[in-house]
N, C-alpha and C positions, 0 to 999 in steps of 0.2 A: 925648335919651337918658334913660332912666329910672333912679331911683335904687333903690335895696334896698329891699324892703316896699312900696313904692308902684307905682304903674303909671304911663305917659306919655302924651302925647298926640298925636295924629299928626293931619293933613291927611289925607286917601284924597282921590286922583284916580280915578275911574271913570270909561269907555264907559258910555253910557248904551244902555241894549239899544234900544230901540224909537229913540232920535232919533241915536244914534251923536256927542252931544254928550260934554264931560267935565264931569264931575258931581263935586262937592266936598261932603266932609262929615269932619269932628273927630272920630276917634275914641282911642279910651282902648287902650292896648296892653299890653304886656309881652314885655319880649326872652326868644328861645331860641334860643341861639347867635347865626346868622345872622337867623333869622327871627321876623319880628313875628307875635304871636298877639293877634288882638281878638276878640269875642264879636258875631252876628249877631243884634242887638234893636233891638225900635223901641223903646225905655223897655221895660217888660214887657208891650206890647200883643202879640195874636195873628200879627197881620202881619209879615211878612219886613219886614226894612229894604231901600228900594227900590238902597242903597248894593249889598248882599247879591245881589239880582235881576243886578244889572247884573254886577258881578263872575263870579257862575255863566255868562254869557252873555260874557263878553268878559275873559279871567280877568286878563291882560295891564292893570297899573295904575302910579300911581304914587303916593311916600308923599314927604311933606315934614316933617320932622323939626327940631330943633335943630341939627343938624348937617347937614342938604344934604337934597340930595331922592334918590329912590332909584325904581330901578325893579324892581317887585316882579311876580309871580306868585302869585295868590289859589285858596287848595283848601281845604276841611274838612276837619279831623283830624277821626279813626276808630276807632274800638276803642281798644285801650289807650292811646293817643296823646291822642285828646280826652281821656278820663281822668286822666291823670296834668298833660294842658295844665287839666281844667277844675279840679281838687284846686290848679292853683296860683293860680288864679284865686279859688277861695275863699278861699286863705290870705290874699288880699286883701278879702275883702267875706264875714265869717262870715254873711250873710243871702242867699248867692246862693241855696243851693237852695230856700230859703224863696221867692224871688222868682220864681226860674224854674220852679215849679213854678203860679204863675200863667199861664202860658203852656200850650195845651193840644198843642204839636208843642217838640221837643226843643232847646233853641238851638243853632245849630250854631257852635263853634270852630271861629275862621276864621286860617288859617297865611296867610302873604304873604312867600313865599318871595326871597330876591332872582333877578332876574330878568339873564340878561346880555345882555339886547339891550334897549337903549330905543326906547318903540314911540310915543316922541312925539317 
């Protein structure tokens, strides 16, 4: 669980598009309400995070936490929604837009909905 002003750290379980394995990768969150918001980057390179690829393709995942594992459903927030999710993401890192503006495609805020069916 994460604390106020900070962010937490999750597990992501992903399908792996092309081998339909499960794919494990550490990423940095922040609660809203029910659902986990992370940022889709590989460090600040060009390239999608292949965590990202996989997800678009199989959206169906799962998150290990502090507190248990969860079965979530993965989508990009949009319009106003990325917005207000990316403004709270900078109240954590005043250099995001600095950073992300080294990227030449837009990062996309990634929601990980809870999901009610577990698909493992």
């Amino acid at each position: 669980m994460q604390k106020a002003n900070r962010y937490g750290m999750m597990h992501l379980a992903t399908t792996g598009r092309r081998t339909g394995q499960e794919r494990r990768v550490i990423l940095g969150y922040i609660e809203e309400g029910p659902n986990l918001v992370t940022m889709a980057m590989k460090g600040w390179a060009d390239a999608e995070p292949a965590w990202w690829l996989n997800l678009q393709a199989h959206p169906e995942a799962n998150v290990d936490l502090a507190d248990g594992r969860r079965t979530v459903r993965g989508r990009a927030a949009e319009g106003e929604e990325r917005s207000r999710l990316w403004a709270r993401w900078r109240e954590l890192n005043a250099n995001l837009d600095a950073q992300a503006a080294l990227r030449s495609a837009e990062t996309a805020v990634v929601i990980l909905e809870p999901s009610p069916e577990p698909n493992r």
